[in-house]
C-alpha positions as CSV (number, residue, x, y, z in Angstrom):
1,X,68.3,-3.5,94.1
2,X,66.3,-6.3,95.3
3,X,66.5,-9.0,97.6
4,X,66.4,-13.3,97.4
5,X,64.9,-14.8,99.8
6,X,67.0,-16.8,102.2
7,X,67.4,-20.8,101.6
8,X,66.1,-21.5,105.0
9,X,62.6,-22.2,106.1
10,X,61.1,-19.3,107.3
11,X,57.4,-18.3,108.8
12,X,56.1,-16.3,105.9
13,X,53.5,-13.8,107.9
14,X,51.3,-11.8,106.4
15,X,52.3,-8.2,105.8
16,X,49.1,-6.0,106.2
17,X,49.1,-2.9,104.5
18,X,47.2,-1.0,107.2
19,X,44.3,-0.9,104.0
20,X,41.2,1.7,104.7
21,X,37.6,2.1,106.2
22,X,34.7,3.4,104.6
23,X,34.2,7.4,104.3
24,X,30.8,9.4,103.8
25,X,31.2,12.4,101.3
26,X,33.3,15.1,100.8
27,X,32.9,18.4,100.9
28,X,33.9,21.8,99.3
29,X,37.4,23.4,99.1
30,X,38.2,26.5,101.1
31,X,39.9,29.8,100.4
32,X,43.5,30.2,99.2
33,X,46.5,29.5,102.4
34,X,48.6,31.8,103.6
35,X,52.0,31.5,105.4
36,X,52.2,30.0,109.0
37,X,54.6,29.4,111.6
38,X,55.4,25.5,112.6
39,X,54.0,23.8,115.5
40,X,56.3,23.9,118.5
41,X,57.8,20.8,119.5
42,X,56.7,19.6,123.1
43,X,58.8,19.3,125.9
44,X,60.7,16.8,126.7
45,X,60.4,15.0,130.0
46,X,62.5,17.0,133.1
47,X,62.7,15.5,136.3
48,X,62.4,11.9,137.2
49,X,60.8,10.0,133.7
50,X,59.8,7.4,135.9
51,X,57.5,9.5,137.5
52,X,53.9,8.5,135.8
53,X,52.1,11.7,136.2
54,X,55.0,13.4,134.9
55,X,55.6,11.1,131.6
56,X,51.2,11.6,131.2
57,X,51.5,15.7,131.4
58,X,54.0,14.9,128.5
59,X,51.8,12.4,126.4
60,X,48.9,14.9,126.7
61,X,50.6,18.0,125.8
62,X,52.2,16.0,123.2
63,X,48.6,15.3,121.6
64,X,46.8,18.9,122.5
65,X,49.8,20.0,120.0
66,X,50.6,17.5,117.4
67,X,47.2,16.3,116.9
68,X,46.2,19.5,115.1
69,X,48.2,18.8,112.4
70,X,47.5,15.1,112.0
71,X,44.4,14.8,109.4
72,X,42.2,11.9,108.1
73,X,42.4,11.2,104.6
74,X,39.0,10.4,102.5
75,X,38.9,8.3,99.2
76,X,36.2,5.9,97.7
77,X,38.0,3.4,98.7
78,X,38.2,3.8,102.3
79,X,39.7,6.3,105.3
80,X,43.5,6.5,106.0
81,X,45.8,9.2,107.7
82,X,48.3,12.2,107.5
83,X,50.1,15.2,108.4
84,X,50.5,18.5,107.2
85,X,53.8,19.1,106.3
86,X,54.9,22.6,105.2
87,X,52.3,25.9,105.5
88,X,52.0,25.6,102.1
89,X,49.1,22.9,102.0
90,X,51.0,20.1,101.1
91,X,49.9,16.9,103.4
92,X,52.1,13.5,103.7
93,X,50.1,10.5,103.4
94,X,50.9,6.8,102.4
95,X,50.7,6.1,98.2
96,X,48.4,2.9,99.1
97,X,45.8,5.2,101.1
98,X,45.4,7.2,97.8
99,X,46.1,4.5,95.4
100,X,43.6,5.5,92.2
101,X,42.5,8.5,93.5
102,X,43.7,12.3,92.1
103,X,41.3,13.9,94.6
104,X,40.8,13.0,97.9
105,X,38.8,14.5,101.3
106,X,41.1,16.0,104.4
107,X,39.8,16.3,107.4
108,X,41.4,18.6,110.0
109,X,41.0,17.6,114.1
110,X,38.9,21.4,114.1
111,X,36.3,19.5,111.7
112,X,37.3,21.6,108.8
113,X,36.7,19.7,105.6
114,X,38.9,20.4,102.0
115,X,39.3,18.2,98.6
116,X,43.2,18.2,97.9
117,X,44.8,17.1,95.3
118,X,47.6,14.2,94.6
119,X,50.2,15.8,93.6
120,X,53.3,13.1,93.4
121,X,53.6,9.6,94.3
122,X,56.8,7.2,95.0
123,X,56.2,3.6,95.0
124,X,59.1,2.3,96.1
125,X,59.0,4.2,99.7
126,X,54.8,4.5,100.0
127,X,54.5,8.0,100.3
128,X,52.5,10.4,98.6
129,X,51.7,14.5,98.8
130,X,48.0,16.0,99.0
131,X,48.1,19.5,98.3
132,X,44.8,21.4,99.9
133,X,44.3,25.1,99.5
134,X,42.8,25.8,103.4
135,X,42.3,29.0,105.5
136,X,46.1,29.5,107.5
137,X,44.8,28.9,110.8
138,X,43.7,25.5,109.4
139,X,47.4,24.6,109.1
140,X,49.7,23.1,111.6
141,X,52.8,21.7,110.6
142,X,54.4,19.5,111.8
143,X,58.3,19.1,112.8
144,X,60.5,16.6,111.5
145,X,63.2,14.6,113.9
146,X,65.8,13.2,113.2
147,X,65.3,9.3,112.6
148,X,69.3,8.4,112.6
149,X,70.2,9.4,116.1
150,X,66.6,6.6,116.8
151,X,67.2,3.8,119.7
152,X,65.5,1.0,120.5
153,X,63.6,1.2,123.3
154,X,62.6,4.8,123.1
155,X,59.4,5.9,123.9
156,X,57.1,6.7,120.7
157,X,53.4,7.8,120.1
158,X,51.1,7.0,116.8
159,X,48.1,9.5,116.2
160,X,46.1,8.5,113.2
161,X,42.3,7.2,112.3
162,X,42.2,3.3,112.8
163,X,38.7,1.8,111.3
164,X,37.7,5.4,111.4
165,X,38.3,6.5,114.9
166,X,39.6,9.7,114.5
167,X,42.4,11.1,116.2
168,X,43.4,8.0,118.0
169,X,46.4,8.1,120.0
170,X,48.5,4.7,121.3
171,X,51.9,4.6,123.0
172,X,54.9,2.2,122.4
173,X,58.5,1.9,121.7
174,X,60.7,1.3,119.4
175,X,61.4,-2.2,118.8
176,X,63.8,-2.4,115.7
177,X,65.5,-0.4,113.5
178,X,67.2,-0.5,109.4
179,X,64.1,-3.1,108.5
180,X,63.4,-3.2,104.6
181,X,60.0,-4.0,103.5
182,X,59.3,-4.9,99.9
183,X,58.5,-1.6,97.8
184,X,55.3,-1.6,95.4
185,X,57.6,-0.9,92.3
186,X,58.4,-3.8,90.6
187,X,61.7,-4.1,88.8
188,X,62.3,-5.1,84.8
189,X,62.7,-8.9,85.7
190,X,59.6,-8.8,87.7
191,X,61.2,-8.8,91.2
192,X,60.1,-6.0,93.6
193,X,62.7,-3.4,94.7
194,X,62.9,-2.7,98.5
195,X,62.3,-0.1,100.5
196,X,64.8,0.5,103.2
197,X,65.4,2.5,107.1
198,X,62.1,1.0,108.4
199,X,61.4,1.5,111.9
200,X,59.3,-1.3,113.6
201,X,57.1,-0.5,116.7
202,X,55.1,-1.8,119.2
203,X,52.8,0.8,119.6
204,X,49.4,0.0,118.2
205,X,48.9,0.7,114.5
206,X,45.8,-0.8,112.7
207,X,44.0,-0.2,109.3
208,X,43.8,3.2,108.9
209,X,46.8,4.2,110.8
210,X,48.2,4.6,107.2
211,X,50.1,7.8,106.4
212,X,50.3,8.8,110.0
213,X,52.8,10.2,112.2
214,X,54.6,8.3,114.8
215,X,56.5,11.0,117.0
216,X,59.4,10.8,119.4
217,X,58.6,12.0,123.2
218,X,59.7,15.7,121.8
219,X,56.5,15.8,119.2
220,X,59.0,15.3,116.8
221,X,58.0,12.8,113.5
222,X,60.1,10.4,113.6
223,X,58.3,8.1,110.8
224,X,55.2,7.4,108.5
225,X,53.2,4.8,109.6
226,X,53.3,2.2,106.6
227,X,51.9,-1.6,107.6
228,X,51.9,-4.4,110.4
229,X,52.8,-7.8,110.3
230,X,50.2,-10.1,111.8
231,X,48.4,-13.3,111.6
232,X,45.4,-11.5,113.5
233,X,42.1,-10.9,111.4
234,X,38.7,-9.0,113.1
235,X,35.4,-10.1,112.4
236,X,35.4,-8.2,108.9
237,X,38.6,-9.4,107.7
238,X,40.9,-6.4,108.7
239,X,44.2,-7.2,109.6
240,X,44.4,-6.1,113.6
241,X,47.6,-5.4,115.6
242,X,49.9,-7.8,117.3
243,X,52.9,-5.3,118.1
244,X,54.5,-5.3,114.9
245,X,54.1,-2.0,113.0
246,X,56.6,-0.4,110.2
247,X,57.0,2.9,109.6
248,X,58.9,4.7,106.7
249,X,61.7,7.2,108.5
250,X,61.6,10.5,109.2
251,X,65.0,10.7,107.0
252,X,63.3,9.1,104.1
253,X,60.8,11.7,104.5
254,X,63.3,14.6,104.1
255,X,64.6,12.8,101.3
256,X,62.0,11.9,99.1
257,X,59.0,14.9,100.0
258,X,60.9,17.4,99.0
259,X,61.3,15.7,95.1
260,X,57.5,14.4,95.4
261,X,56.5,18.1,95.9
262,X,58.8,19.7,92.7
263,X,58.7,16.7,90.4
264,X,56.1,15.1,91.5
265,X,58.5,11.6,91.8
266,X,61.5,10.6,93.5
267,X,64.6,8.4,92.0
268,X,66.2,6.0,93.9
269,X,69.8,5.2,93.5
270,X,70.5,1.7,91.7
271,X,73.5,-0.6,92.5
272,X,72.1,-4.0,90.8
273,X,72.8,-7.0,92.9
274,X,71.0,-9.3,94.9
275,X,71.6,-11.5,97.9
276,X,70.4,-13.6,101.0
277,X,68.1,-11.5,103.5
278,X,70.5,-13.8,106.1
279,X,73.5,-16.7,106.3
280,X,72.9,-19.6,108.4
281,X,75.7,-21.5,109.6
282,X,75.3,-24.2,107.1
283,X,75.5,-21.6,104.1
284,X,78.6,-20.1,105.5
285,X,80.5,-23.1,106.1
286,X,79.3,-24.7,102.0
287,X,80.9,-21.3,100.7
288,X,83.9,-21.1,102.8
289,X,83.1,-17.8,104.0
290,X,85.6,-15.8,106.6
291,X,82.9,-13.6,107.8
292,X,79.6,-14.4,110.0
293,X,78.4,-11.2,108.8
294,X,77.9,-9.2,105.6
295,X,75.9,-9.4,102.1
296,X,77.1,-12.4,100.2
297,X,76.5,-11.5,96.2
298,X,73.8,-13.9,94.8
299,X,72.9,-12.0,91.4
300,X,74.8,-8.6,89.9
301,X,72.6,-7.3,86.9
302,X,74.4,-7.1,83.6
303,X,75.1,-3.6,82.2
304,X,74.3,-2.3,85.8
305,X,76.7,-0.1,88.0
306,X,77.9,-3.3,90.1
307,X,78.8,-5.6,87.1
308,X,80.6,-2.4,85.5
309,X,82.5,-2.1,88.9
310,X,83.2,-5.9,89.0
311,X,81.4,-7.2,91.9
312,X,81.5,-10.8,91.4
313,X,78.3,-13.4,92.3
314,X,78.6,-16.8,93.0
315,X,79.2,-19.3,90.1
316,X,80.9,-22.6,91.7
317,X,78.6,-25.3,93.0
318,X,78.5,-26.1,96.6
319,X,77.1,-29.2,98.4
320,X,73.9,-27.3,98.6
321,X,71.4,-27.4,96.2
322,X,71.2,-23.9,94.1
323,X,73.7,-22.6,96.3
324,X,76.7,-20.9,94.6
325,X,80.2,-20.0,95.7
326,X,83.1,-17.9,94.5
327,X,80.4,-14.7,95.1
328,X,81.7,-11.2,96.8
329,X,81.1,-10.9,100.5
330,X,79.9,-7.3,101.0
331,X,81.6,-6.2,104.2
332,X,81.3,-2.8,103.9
333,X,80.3,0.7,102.4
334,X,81.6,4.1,102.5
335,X,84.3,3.1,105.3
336,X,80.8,1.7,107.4
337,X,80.4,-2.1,108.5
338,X,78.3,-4.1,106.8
339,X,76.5,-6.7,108.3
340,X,73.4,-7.5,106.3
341,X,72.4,-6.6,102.9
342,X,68.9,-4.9,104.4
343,X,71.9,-2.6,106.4
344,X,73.6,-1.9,103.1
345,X,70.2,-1.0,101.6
346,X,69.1,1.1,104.4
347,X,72.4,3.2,103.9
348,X,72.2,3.3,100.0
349,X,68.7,4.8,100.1
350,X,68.7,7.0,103.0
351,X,72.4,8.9,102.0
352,X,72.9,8.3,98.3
353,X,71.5,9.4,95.2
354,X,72.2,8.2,91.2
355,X,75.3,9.6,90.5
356,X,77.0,9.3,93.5
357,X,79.7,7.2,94.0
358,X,80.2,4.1,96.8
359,X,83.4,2.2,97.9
360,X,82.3,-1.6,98.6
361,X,84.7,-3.1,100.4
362,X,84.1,-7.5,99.3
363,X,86.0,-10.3,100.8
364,X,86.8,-12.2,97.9
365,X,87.8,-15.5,99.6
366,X,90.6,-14.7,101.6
367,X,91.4,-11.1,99.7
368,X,89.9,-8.0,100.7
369,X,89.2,-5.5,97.8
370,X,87.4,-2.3,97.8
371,X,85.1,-1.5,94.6
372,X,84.3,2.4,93.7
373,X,80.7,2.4,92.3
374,X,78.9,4.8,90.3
375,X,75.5,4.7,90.8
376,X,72.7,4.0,88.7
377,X,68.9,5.1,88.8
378,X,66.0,2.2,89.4
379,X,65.0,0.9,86.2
C-alpha cells in the first residue's frame, strides 16, 4: 500500500531521521543473562494533577525507574537509543540507528558496556532487535502500554541520548495521533510503502533520540521515538527540534517485535491501492463525490487483493488536469469509519495480517457496496 501525493500545493518540510553522533569504542561482552522480573510501572498521579510538586515527584520517579532500562546504542556511524525489552537480552532500537551494522555497543544508565548483536530488522516500521548477553541485574525491562486507548493532550516523557547526552529526559504531550510516515521499503514500481499508527509529539526529540522510549505518565511505553519534522538546522548540520516528533506505537511494537525476534522479519499485510493523502473542495466537487471524507481510489495494483476484490480507480476525466473520476470512495473498514486513507492504513497495519480478510465498504457514485478482501503480503 502506498500513498499519491495530494494535487494541492503543500509545504514539503524536511523529515529528519533523528540520524546519530559520534561514539568512542566498544568494549567486551559480559557473562550469559538470566531471568528477571519487569520494571514496575510508576504511579500515576493521585490527588490534584495540577498541583506542580505533585506532577514533578511523578516525572522523577518516573525517570529513577524507566531510565534503567533505556540504553545508548553505539555504531561507527554514530550514537542512537533503546530499551530493553524482555529479560532475555533482546533491546528495541530504530533500523536506521543500526543501518549496516551486525554488531553494535549498548550502554546501560549503571555504565555497564556489552556488544549485541542485530538480530532482525523491518523496514517498513523502523524498528530493529539487539540481542546482548549481560549479567541479570543489568536488565530492566520495560512495560509496554497500550497505544489505542492514547489521547491528545496527554502528558508524555522522551528518555534517550540526543547528540550524545546521555539519559536525557524532556516532557510534552501528545499532539496527534494515526500519522503515516513513509516506510524505508520500497515497493516493486519504485514507490515507498507507508508506515502507519504514528504518534506525533511535542516533547523534545533530537538526533539521537532514535529508538527511544516515549512513556505515558504511568512509565508505560507508549512508542519508539522514529524522526522530527523541521526546517531547523544547528551549527553542524543536525536537524534540531521544533515540536514535531513521530514515534512508531507501542501497538506496532507488540506486533512486529515479537516476529523480529523469531524470524528475524515482519510481513505486512498488502491491499494494493493508492490514493490522495487529502480532498480539497475543488477535487470533491470535479468527481461528484457524496462524501467530505474517506479514501478516494487513485491506483488498485493488478493481480493484487483489491483488483481481485473489484475495487474500482478512477478512469473518466474531470475538469482537472490528471484527475480521474468514476474511482471507489473508501468509507469504511471492518464496520469502522473511514475518513482518510492514512486512517485506513493505520487500521490495516496495526490489526490485520496477510491472510486475513477486510470488508471495504466504497461509495460507488451514489451506491454503497461492501468489498470482502483477502489480504495479500508486501511485495
Amino acid at each position: 500500500m502506498n500513498k499519491k501525493k495530494s494535487i494541492l500545493a503543500f509545504v514539503v518540510l524536511t523529515l529528519a531521521i533523528l540520524a546519530c553522533q559520534a561514539a568512542p569504542a566498544a568494549q567486551p561482552a559480559a557473562a550469559t543473562i538470566e531471568v528477571v522480573e519487569n520494571v514496575e510501572a510508576v504511579a500515576p498521579i493521585s490527588g490534584d494533577i495540577t498541583n506542580p510538586a505533585a506532577e514533578g515527584e511523578v516525572l522523577v520517579a518516573l525517570f529513577d525507574r524507566a531510565s534503567l532500562g533505556t540504553v545508548a546504542i553505539i555504531t561507527d556511524q554514530g550514537q542512537g537509543s533503546g530499551f530493553v525489552y524482555d529479560a532475555l537480552g533482546h533491546i528495541v532500537t530504530n533500523f536506521h540507528v543500526i543501518e549496516g551494522a551486525n554488531t553494535v555497543e549498548v550502554r546501560f544508565t549503571s555504565g555497564f558496556m556489552a556488544y549485541g548483536t542485530v538480530i532482525g530488522t523491518d523496514l517498513d516500521s523502523d524498528l530493529a532487535i539487539v540481542k546482548v548477553d549481560v549479567p541479570a541485574e543489568e536488565l530492566h525491562p520495560l512495560p509496554l502500554g497500550d497505544s489505542s486507548v492514547l489521547k491528545v493532550g496527554q502528558t508524555v516523557v522522551a528518555i534517550g541520548n540526543p547528540f550524545g547526552l546521555n539519559s536525557t529526559m524532556t516532557v510534552g504531550i501528545i499532539s496527534a495521533l494515526g500519522r503515516t510516515l513513509d516506510s524505508i521499503h520500497e515497493s516493486p514500481d519504485g514507490n515507498v510503502f507507508t508506515a502507519g499508527d504514528i504518534i506525533q509529539t511535542d516533547a523534545a526529540i533530537n538526533p539521537g533520540n532514535s529508538g527511544g522510549p516515549l512513556f505515558n505518565i504511568l512509565g508505560e511505553v507508549i512508542g519508539v521515538n522514529r524522526a522530527i519534522n523541521t526546517f531547523n538546522v544547528n551549527q553542524d548540520g543536525n536537524p534540531v527540534n521544533s515540536g514535531i516528533g513521530f514515534a512508531i506505537s507501542s501497538n506496532m511494537i507488540k506486533r512486529v517485535v515479537p516476529g523480529l525476534i523469531e524470524f528475524g522479519e515482519y510481513d505486512y499485510p498488502y491491499l494494493g491501492v493508492s490514493s490522495f493523502d487529502s480532498l480539497s473542495l475543488d477535487v470533491i466537487n470535479a468527481l461528484g463525490l457524496k462524501s467530505y471524507t474517506g479514501a478516494y481510489v487513485t491506483e488498485v495494483i493488478p493481480g493484487g487483493p483489491a483488483d481481485q476484490a473489484g475495487l474500482q480507480k478512477g478512469t473518466v476525466k474531470t475538469n482537472i488536469p490528471g484527475l480521474l473520476g468514476g474511482g471507489d470512495l473508501i468509507i469504511g473498514i471492518d464496520e469502522r469509519e473511514v475518513r482518510t486513507f492514512d486512517e485506513m492504513l493505520s487500521y490495516l497495519i496495526t490489526n490485520k495480517g496477510p491472510g486475513d480478510t477486510v470488508v471495504l465498504t466504497v461509495l460507488r457514485g451514489e451506491e454503497k457496496v461492501d468489498l470482502t478482501i483477502t489480504l495479500g503480503k508486501r511485495p
